[in-house]
C-alpha positions as CSV (number, residue, x, y, z in Angstrom):
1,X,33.3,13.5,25.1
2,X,33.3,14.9,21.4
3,X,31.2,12.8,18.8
4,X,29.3,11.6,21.5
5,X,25.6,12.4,21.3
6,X,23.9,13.4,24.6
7,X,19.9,12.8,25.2
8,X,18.0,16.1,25.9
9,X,17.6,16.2,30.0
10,X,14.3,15.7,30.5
11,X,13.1,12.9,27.6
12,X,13.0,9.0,27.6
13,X,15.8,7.4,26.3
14,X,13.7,5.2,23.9
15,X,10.6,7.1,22.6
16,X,12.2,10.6,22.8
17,X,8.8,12.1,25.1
18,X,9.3,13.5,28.2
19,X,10.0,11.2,30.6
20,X,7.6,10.5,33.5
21,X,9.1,9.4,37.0
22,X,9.7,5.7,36.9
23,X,8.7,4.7,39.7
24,X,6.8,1.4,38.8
25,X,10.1,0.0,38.0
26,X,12.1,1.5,40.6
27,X,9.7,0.2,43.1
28,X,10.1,-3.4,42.2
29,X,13.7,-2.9,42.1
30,X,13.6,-2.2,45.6
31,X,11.6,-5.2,46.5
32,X,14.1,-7.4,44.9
33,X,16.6,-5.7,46.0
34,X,15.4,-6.1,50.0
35,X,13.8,-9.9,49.2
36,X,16.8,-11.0,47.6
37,X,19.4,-9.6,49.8
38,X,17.6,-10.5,53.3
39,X,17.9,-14.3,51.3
40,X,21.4,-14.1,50.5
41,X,21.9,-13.0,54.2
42,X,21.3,-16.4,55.2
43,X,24.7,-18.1,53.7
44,X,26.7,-15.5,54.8
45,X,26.7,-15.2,58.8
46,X,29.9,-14.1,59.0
47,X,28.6,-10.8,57.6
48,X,26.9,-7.9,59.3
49,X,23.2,-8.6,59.7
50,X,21.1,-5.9,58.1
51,X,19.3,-3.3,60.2
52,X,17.6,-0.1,59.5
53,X,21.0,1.1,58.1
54,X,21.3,-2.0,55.8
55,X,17.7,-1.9,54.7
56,X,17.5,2.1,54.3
57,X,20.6,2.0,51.8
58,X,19.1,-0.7,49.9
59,X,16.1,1.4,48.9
60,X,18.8,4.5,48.5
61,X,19.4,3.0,45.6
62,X,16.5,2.5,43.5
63,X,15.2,5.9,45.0
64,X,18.0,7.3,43.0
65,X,17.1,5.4,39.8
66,X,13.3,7.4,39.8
67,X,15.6,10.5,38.6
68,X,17.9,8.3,36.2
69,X,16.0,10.1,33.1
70,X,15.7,13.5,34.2
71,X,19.1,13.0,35.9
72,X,21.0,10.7,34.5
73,X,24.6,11.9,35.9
74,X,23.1,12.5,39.1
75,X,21.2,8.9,39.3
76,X,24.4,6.6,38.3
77,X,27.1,8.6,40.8
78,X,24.8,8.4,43.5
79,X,24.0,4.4,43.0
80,X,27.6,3.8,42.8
81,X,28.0,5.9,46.1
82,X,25.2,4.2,47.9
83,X,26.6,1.1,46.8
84,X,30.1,1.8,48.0
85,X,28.6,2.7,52.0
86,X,26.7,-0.6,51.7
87,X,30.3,-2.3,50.8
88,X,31.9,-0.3,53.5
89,X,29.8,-1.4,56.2
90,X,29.9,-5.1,55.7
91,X,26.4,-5.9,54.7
92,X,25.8,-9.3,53.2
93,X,26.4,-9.6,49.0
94,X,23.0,-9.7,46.9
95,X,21.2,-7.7,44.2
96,X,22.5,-4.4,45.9
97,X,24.2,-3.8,42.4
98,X,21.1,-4.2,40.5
99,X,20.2,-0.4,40.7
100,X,23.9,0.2,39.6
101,X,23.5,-1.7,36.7
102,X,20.3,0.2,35.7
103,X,21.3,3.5,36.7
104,X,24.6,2.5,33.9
105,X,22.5,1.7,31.2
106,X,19.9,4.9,31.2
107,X,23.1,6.9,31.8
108,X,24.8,5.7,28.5
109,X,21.5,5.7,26.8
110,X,21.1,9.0,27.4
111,X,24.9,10.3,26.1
112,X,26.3,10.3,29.7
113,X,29.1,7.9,28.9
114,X,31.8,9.6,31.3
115,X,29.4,9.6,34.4
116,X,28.9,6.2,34.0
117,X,32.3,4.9,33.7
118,X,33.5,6.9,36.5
119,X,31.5,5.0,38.3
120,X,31.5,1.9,37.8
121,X,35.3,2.5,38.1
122,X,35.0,4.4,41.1
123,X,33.0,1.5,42.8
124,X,35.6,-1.2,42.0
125,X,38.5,0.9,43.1
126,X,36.3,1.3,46.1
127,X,36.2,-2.4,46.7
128,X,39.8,-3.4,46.3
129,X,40.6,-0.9,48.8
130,X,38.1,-2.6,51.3
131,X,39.2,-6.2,50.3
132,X,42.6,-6.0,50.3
133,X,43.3,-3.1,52.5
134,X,40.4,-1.0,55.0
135,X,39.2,-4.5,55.4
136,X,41.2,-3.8,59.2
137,X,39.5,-1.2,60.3
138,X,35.7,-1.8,58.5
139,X,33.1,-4.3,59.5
140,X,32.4,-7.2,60.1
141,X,35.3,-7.9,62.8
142,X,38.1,-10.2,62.3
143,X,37.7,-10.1,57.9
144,X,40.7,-11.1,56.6
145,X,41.7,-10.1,53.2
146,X,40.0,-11.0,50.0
147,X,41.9,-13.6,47.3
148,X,42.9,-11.5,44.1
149,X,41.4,-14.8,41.9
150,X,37.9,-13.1,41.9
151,X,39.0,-10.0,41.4
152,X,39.0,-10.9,37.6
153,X,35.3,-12.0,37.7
154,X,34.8,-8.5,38.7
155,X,36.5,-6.5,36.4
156,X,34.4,-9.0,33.8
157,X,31.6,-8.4,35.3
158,X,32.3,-4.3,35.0
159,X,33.3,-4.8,31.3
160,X,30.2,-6.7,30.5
161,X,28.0,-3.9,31.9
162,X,29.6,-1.1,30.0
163,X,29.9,-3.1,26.9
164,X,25.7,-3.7,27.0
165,X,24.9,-0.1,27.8
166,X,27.1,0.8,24.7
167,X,25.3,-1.5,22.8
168,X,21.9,-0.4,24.3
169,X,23.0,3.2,23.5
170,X,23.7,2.1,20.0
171,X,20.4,0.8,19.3
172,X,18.6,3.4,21.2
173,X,20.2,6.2,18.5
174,X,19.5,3.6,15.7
175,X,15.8,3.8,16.6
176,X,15.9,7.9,17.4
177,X,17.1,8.5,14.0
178,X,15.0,5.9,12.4
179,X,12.2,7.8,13.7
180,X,13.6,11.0,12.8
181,X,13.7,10.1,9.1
182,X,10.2,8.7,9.5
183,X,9.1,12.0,10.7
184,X,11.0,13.7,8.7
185,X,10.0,11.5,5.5
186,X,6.2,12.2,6.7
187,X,6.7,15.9,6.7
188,X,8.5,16.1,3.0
189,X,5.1,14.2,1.9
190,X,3.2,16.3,3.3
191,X,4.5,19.3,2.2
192,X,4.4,17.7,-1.3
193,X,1.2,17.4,-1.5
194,X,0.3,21.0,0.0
195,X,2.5,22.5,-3.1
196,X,0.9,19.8,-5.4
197,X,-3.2,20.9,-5.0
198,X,-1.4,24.9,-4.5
199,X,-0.4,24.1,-8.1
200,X,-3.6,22.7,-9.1
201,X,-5.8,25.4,-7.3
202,X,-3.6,27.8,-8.7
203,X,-3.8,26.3,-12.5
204,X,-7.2,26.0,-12.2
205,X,-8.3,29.4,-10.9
206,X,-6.4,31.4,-12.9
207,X,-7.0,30.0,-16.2
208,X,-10.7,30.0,-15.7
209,X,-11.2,33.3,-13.7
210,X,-8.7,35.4,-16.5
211,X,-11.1,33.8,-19.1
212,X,-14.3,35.1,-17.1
213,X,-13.1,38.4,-16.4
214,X,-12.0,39.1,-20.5
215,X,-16.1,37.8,-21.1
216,X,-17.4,40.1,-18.0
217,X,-15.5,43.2,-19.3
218,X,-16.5,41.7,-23.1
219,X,-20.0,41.6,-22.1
220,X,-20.6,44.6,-19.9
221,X,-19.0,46.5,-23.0
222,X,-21.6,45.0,-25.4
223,X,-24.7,44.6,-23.2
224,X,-26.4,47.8,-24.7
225,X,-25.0,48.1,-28.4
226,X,-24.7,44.6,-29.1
227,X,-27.2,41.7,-26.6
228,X,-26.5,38.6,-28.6
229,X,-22.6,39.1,-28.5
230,X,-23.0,39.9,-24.5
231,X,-25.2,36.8,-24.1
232,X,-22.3,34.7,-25.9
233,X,-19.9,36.3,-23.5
234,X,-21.8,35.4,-20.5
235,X,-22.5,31.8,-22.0
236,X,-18.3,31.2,-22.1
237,X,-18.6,32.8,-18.3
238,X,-21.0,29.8,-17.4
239,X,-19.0,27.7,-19.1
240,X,-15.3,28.2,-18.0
241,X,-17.0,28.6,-14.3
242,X,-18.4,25.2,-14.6
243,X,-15.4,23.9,-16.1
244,X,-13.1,25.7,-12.9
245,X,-15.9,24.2,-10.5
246,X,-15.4,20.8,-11.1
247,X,-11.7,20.5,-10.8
248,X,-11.6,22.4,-7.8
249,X,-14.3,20.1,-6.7
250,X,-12.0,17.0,-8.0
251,X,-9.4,18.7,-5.7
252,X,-11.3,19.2,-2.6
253,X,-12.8,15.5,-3.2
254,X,-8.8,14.1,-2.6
255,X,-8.7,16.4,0.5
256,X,-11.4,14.6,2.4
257,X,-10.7,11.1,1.1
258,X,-7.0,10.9,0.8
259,X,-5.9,8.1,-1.1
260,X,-9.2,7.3,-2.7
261,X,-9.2,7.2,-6.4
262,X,-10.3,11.1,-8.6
263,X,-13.9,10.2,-10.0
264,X,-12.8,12.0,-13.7
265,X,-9.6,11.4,-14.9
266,X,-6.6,14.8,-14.9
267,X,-6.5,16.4,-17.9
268,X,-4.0,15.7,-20.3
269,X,-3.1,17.1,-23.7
270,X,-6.1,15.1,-25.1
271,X,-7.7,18.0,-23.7
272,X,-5.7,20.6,-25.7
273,X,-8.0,21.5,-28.4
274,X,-10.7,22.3,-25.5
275,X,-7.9,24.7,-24.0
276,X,-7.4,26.5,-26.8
277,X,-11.0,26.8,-27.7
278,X,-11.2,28.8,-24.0
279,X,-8.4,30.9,-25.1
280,X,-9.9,32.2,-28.3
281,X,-13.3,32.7,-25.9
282,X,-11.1,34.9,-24.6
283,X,-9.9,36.9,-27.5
284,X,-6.6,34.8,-28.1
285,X,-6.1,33.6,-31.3
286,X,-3.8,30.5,-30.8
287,X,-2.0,27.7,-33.3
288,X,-0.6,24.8,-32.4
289,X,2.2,22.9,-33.8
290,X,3.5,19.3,-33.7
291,X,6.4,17.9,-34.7
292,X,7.8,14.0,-34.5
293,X,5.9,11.2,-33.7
294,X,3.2,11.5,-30.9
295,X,3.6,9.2,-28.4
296,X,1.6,8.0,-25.1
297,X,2.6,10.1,-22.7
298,X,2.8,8.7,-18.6
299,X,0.1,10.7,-16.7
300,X,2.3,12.9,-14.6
301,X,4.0,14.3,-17.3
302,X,0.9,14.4,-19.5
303,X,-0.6,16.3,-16.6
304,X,2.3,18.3,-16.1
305,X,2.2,19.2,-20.0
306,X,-1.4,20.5,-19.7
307,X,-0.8,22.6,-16.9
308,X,2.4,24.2,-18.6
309,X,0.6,25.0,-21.4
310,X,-2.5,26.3,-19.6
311,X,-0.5,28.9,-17.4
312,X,1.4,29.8,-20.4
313,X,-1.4,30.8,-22.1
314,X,-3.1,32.1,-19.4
315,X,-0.2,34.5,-18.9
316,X,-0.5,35.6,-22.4
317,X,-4.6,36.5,-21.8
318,X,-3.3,38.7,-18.6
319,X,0.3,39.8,-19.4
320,X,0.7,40.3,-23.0
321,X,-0.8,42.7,-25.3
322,X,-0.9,40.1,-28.3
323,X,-3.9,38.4,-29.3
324,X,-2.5,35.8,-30.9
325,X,-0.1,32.9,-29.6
326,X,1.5,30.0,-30.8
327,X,2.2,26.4,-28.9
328,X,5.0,23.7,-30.3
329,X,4.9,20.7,-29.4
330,X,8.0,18.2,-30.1
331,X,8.2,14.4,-29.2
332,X,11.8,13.7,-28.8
333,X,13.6,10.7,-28.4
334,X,12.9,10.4,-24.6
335,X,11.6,14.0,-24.1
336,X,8.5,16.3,-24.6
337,X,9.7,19.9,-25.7
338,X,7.1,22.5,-25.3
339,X,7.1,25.8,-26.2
340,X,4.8,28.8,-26.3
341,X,5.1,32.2,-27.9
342,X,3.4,35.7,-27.8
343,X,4.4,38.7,-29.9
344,X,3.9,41.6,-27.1
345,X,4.3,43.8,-26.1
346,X,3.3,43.6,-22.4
347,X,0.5,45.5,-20.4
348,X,1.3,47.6,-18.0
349,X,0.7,45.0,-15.3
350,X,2.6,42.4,-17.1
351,X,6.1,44.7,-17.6
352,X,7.7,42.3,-14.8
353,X,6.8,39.0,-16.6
354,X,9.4,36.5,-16.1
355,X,11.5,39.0,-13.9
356,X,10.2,38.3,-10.6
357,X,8.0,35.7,-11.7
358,X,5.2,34.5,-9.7
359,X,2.9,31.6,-8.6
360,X,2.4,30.7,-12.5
361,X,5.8,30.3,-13.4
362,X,6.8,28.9,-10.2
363,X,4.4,26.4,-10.5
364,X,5.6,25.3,-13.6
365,X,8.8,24.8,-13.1
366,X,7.8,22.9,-9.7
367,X,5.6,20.5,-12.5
368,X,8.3,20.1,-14.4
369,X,11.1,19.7,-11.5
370,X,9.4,16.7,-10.1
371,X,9.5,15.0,-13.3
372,X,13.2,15.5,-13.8
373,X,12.8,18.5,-16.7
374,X,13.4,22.1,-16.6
375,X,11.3,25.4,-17.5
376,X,12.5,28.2,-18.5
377,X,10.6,31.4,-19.6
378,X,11.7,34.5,-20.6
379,X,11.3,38.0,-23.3
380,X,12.6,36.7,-26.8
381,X,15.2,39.4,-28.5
382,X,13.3,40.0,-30.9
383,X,10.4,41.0,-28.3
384,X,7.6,39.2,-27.3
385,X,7.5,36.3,-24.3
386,X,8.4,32.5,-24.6
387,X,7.9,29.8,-22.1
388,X,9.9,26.8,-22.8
389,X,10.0,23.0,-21.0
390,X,11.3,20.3,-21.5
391,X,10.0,17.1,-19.9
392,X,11.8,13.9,-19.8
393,X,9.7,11.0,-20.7
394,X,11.1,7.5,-19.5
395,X,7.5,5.5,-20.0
396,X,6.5,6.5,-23.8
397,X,5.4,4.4,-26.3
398,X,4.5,5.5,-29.8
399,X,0.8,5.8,-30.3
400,X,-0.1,5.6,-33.8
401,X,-2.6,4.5,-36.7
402,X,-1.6,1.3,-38.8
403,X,1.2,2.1,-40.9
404,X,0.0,4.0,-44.2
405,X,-2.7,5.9,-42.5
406,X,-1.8,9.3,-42.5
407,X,-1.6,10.9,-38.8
408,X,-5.1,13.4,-38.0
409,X,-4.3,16.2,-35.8
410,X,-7.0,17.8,-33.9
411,X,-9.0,21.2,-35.7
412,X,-6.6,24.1,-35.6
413,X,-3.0,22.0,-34.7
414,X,-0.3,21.3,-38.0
415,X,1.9,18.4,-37.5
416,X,5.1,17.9,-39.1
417,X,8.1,15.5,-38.9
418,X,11.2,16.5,-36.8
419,X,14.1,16.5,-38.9
């Protein structure tokens, strides 16, 4: 039937596994189904007393129900057939239909809502024929024919089973795709938090290995004509390797401890005059530009910032044939604009920059994605590269001295008002 959702053959109705044979429950079934009906046999003598026949088709039935989840079509048609020979050949009324009534539920469970029905209407069209018609001609001897009164409690009785298997076929769906947005939920974190320490790896790395390969090439150029300059360089080399060291390490330390608190705190633009003083390690001469008012920034996007800032320049130390760059910085109403420029032109391995991109701008525009702001870098017309972001900022407050005492900006950075 369209819209209706069918359960893969083979998997529990409830849990979605593959479904072992049931035959704990089917077992009992049969029990009850044998205790209860040799019981009911006793207020009913003017039916046909059960013998191996009787007995054999009242464990048909729950033998059938130990393939009701593999076979769920299979298990309810053959209940109901089972059900209808027991009808036909005058055994006493009992629990005969509770394997009917079971094999009707995991059918509907499991999407087989046609099978089901057919059924259960198949077996009441099967006993109006017997009770008001074949009753001549089937067992016991001498029935007459049944009143049509009860017939109403039956058809009830039919309705009420097909109206709880709907309902236990809603609920059962309800709880499938609950769990399949759990999973699915658990997955998207997951997968979050891979790209999050990819960026941070990636950040971290590159920044500090492009700075120690400008001082290995710096020093190895310098080691005979000039020692003291080629022990500088290889002092920045300890240095930024250190430096690289312990953030991985701060990385790898939330691997094996998820959850658990980072022993230093990220890096923020706090850290900014640090950064810069790398880059000029490395030959970059950069300047740094503020304008507005500074404000507090929340910790993802003051992370977010750093990193932004750190691949931009980064790129400019590997891409860019410019020794000099230059990094604004404007607090907006709301927003943290950040922009960084190099002159050119670019090396030869750096003639693609911002045309295919790469893990650096990717990763920055991930950063700034996941806080709601965009990144976009690209050549400037009048040559040269620019990397601009802007980052929405929903939590900032305005840090700032008393009033009257003129704002300090850290050695190298200018600060001036937005318009």
């Amino acid at each position: 039937m369209a819209g209706m959702r069918e359960f893969p053959r083979g998997r529990h109705p409830w849990t979605g596994q593959a479904a072992a044979l049931p035959w704990r429950s089917s077992l009992a079934l049969a029990v009850v189904q044998l205790v209860g009906t040799q019981a009911a046999a006793h207020s009913q003598p003017e039916r046909v007393g059960l013998g191996l026949l009787g007995r054999a088709l009242l464990v048909a039935g729950p033998a059938l129900l130990l393939a009701r989840h593999r076979h769920p079509r299979l298990a309810v048609l053959g209940t109901a057939a089972v059900t209808a020979l027991y009808l036909g050949a005058g055994y006493p009324y009992g629990p005969v239909f509770l394997s009917l009534v079971v094999a009707c539920f995991a059918a509907v469970a499991a999407g087989r809502r046609v099978a089901a029905w057919s059924a259960l209407a198949g077996l009441w069209a099967v006993h109006l024929l017997i009770a008001h018609w074949l009753h001549r001609w089937l067992p016991p001897a001498g029935d007459g024919p049944a009143a049509w009164g009860p017939e109403a409690a039956v058809a009830a009785w039919a309705v009420a089973i097909v109206a709880a298997s709907e309902l236990v076929r809603v609920r059962r769906e309800q709880w499938a795709r609950e769990r399949a947005e759990r999973e699915a939920a658990e997955r998207r974190r997951a997968d979050e938090e891979r790209l999050r320490i990819a960026r941070e790896l990636h950040d971290v790395l590159a920044h500090s290995i492009s700075v120690i390969n400008v001082q290995a090439g710096v020093g190895f150029a310098l080691l005979d004509q000039d020692p003291e300059q080629a022990r500088t360089a290889l002092t920045t080399i300890k240095a930024a390797s250190k430096e690289a060291l312990g953030e991985v390490r701060q990385v790898l330390d939330t691997l094996r401890a998820p959850g658990a608190a980072p022993r230093s705190p990220a890096p923020g633009l706090d850290r900014l005059a640090e950064l810069t003083g790398q880059a000029r390690d490395a030959g970059l001469a950069v300047t740094v530009e503020t304008e507005g008012v500074r404000t507090a920034l929340p910790p993802g996007a003051d992370l977010a910032a750093f990193r932004i800032v750190q691949e931009a320049l980064t790129n400019v130390v590997r891409h860019s044939g410019s020794r000099t760059a230059r990094v604004l910085l404007r607090y907006a109403p709301g927003a943290l604009e950040l922009r960084v420029d190099d002159d050119g032109p670019a090396t030869a391995d750096g003639m693609t920059r911002g045309m295919t991109g790469g893990n650096g701008l990717a990763g920055m525009r991930e950063r700034a994605a996941a806080l709601g702001g965009t990144v976009a870098a690209g050549p400037r017309p009048d040559g040269g590269f620019r990397v601009h972001a802007r980052l929405p900022l929903a939590a900032a407050t305005v840090t700032g001295t008393p009033p009257g005492t003129p704002h300090q900006p850290p050695p190298g950075e200018v600060t001036r008002e937005a318009p």
